[in-house]
C-alpha positions in Angstrom: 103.4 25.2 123.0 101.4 28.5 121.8 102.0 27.2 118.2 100.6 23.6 118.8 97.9 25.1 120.7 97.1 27.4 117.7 97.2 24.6 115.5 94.4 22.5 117.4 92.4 25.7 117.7 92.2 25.8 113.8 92.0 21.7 112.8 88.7 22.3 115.2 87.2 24.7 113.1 87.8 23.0 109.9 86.4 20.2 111.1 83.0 21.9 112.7 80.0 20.5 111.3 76.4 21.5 111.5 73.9 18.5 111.4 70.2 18.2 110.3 68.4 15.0 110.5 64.7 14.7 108.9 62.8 11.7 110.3 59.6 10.0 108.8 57.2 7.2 108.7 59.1 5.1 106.5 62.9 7.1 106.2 65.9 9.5 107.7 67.8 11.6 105.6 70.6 13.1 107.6 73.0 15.8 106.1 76.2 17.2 107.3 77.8 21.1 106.4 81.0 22.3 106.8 82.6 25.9 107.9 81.2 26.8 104.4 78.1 26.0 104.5 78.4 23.3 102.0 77.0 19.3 102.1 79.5 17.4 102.7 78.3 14.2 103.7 74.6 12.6 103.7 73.0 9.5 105.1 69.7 7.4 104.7 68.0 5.2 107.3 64.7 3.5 108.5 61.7 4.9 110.2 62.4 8.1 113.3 58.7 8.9 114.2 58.9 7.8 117.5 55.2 7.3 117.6 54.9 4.8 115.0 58.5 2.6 116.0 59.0 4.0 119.4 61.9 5.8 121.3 64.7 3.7 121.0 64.2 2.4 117.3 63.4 6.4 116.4 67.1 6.9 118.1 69.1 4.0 116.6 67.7 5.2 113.1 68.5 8.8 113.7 72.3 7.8 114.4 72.4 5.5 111.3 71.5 8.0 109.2 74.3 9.9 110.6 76.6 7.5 110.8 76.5 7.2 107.0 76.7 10.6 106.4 79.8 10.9 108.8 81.4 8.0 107.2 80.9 9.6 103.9 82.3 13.0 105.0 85.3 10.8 106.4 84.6 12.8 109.7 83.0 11.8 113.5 80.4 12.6 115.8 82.4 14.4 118.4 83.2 16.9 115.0 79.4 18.0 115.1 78.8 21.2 116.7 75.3 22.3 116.2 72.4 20.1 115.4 68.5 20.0 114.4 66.6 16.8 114.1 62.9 17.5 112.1 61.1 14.7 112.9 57.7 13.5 112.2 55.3 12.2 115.8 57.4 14.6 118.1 54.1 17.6 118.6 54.2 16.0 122.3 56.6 18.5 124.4 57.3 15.4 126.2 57.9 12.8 124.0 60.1 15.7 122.1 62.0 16.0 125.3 62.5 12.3 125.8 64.0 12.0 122.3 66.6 14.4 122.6 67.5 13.3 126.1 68.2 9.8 124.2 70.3 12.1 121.2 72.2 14.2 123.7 73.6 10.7 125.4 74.9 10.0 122.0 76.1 13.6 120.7 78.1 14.9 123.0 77.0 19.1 122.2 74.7 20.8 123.9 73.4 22.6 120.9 70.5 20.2 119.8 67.0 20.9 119.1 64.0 18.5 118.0 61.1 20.1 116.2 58.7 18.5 114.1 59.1 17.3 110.8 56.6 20.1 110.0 58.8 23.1 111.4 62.1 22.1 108.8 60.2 21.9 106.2 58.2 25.6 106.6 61.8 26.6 106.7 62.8 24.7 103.6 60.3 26.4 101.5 60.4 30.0 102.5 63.5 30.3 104.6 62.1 31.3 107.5 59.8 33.9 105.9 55.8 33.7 106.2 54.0 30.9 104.3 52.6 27.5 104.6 54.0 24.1 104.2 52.2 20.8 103.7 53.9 17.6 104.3 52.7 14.1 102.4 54.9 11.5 102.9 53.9 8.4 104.8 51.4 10.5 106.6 50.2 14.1 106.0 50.5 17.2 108.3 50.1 21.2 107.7 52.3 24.1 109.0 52.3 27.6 108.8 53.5 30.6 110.3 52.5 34.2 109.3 54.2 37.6 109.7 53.7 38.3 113.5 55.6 35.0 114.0 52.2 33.0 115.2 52.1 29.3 113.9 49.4 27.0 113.1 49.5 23.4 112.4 46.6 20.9 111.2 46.5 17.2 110.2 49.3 14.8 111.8 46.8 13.0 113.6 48.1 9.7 112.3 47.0 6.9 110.4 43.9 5.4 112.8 42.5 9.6 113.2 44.1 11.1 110.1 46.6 11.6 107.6 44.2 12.4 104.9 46.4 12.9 101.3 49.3 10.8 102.7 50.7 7.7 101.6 48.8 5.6 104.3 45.6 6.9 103.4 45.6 6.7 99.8 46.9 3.2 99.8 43.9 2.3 102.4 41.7 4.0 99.9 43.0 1.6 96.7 42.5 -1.6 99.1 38.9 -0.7 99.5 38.6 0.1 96.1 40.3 -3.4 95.8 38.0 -5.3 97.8 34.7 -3.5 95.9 35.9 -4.7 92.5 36.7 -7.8 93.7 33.0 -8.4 95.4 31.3 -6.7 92.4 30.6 -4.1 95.1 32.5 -1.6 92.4 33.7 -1.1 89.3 36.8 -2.7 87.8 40.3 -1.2 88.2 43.4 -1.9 87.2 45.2 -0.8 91.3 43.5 -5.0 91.4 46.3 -6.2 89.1 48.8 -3.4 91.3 47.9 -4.8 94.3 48.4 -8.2 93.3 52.3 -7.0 92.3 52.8 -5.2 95.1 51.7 -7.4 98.2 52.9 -10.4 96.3 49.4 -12.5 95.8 48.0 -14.4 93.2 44.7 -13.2 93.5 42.9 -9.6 95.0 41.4 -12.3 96.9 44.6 -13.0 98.6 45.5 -9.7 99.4 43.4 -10.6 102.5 46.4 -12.6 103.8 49.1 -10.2 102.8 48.2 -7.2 104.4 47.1 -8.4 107.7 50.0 -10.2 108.6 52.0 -9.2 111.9 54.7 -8.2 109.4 52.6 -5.4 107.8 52.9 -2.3 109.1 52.1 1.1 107.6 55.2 1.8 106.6 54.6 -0.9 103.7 50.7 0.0 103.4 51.9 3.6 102.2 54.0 2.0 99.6 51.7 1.1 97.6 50.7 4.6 97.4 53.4 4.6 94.6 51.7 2.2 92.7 48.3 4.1 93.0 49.7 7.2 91.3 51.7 4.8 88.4 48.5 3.9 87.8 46.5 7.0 87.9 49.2 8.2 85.1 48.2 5.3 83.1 44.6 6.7 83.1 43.1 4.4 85.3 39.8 6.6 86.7 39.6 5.0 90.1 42.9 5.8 90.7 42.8 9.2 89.5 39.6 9.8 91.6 41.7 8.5 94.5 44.1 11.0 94.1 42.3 14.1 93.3 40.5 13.2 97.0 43.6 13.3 98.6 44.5 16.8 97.3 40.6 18.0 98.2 42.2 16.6 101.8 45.7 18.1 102.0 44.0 21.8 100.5 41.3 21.2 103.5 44.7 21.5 105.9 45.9 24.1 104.2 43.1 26.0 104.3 42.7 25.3 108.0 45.9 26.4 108.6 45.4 29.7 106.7 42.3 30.5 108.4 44.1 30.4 111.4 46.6 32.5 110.8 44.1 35.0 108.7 46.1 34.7 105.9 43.1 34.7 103.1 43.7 37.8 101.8 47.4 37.4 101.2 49.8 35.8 98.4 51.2 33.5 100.8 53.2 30.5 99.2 52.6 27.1 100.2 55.5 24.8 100.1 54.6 21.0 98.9 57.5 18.3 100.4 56.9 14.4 100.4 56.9 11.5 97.5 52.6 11.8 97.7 54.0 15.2 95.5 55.8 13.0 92.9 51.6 12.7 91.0 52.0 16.7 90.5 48.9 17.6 88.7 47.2 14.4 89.9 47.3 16.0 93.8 47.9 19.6 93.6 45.2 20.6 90.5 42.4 19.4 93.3 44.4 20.9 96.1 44.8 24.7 94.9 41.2 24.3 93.7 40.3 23.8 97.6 42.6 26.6 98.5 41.7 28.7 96.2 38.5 29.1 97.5 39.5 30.4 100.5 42.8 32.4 99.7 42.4 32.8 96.1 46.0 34.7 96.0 48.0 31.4 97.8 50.5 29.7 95.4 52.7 26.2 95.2 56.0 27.3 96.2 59.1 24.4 95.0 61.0 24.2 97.8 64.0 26.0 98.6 65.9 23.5 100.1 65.2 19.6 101.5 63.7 19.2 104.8 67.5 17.9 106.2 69.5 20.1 104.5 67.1 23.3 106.0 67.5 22.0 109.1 71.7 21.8 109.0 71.2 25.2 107.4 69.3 26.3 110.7 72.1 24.4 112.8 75.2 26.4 111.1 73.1 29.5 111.7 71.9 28.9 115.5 75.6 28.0 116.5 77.0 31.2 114.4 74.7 33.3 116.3 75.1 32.1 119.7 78.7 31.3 119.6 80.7 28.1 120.9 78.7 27.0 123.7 
């Protein structure tokens, strides 16, 4: 008996795992370590911000995501032992509580935490160390802690209030842009003959029909965002203009959140993390420019690590501190 029982105590710590889930707009990335701290499976699925798609949908996403990344690590949920879910739309204490209520039915631990999106990411880039963090994805938010552990956070107000620099808003801005060229209202552009590809029309006048169908929602909008920096790349100045607004926006955030945390004077590194980031130049030559001006010593700081795979780093750590619960 003391052997068999020896032998069960060991197969359970081989198979611990340490879970962290990073939920957007549009996707989930979930990513599974093992005793070594190493990825060993990962998983994609749909939208988790619970304010855009709700509790339940946000929920059934999250567990796809890991689903697929337990399948891939040939393992199961009961083997997960520590987890962090980073998702985007949980700032409300209480819808943050009500999401993990909804997780903990389904993950049978009781070491889970739900932060924002925001909070992963800050960790991603500096490892838990002082600095700033701006998200543009889907939507856009700012995050930053400084060296007395104080946080600050500005942007995430969504797309109706907000979420200046993110995918959402950019795309909005080429549809107006759209609709000027199209009136003679502005000048020609070639995001016309991108819109027309992307939303599927024969015409920009069509695009009326396309993009205010039920089926529409700003998940798809903020695609096209992809198409305004393809053609911002191809030179295309309305575009371009387009984008260097939305870094003026996202260095307005950062700023904020610098301010905040009186951070000015110091060489504090800003972390950069969503597809918005994929124009390089296009966004972040405008958006140091804005910072600049405030905290001429701040600096883009590549990410450490990936939003998920910070947060399974923070899960490994939280359980290795704490102990078995």
């Amino acid at each position: 008996m003391p052997a068999k029982s020896q032998k069960t105590k060991h197969q359970r710590i081989f198979h611990n795992l340490y879970l962290g889930v990073d939920g957007g707009g549009t996707n989930t990335r979930a990513v599974l370590l093992n005793e070594e701290k190493l990825m060993i499976g990962e998983g994609f699925a749909g939208a988790s911000n619970p304010l855009r798609v709700g509790v339940e949908t946000a929920v059934s996403n999250i567990f796809s995501a890991v689903d697929a990344a337990c399948d891939e690590a040939n393992k199961i949920r009961n083997d997960i032992v520590s987890a962090i879910f980073g998702l985007a739309g949980v700032r409300r204490v209480d819808l943050r509580q009500r999401v993990r209520e909804r997780i903990a039915q389904n993950l049978e631990i009781k070491k889970i935490e739900v932060v924002t999106d925001a909070e992963i990411a800050l960790y991603g880039a500096t490892l838990g160390k002082a600095g700033v963090v701006i998200i543009a994805g889907t939507g856009s938010i700012c995050y930053g802690k400084n060296e007395k552990g104080e946080t600050a956070v500005a942007g995430g107000w969504g797309p109706l209030a907000g979420d200046e620099g993110g995918g959402a808003s950019i795309a909005r801005r080429a549809l107006q842009e759209i609709a000027k060229a199209t009136d003679g209202r502005g000048n020609r552009t070639r995001l016309s003959e991108a819109g027309i590809d992307y939303f599927r029309t024969s015409s920009p006048e069509n695009l009326l029909t396309a993009i205010y169908t039920p089926q529409m929602d700003n998940a798809k909008i903020a695609g096209f965002a992809r198409l305004v920096v393809e053609t911002a790349k191809e030179g295309d100045e309305i575009a371009v203009e387009i984008l260097r607004e939305a870094g003026f926006e996202l260095g307005l955030a950062a700023n904020a959140v610098i301010k905040k945390l009186n951070l000015q004077r110091r060489k504090v590194p800003i972390g950069y993390v969503g597809s918005i980031f994929h124009a390089g130049e296009l966004i972040t030559s405008s958006l140091l420019e804005t910072v600049h001006s405030l905290a001429p010593k701040a600096y883009l700081a590549e990410p450490i690590l990936q939003p998920a795979t910070a947060a399974a780093c923070v899960a490994f750590d939280v359980y290795k501190k704490t102990g078995k619960p």
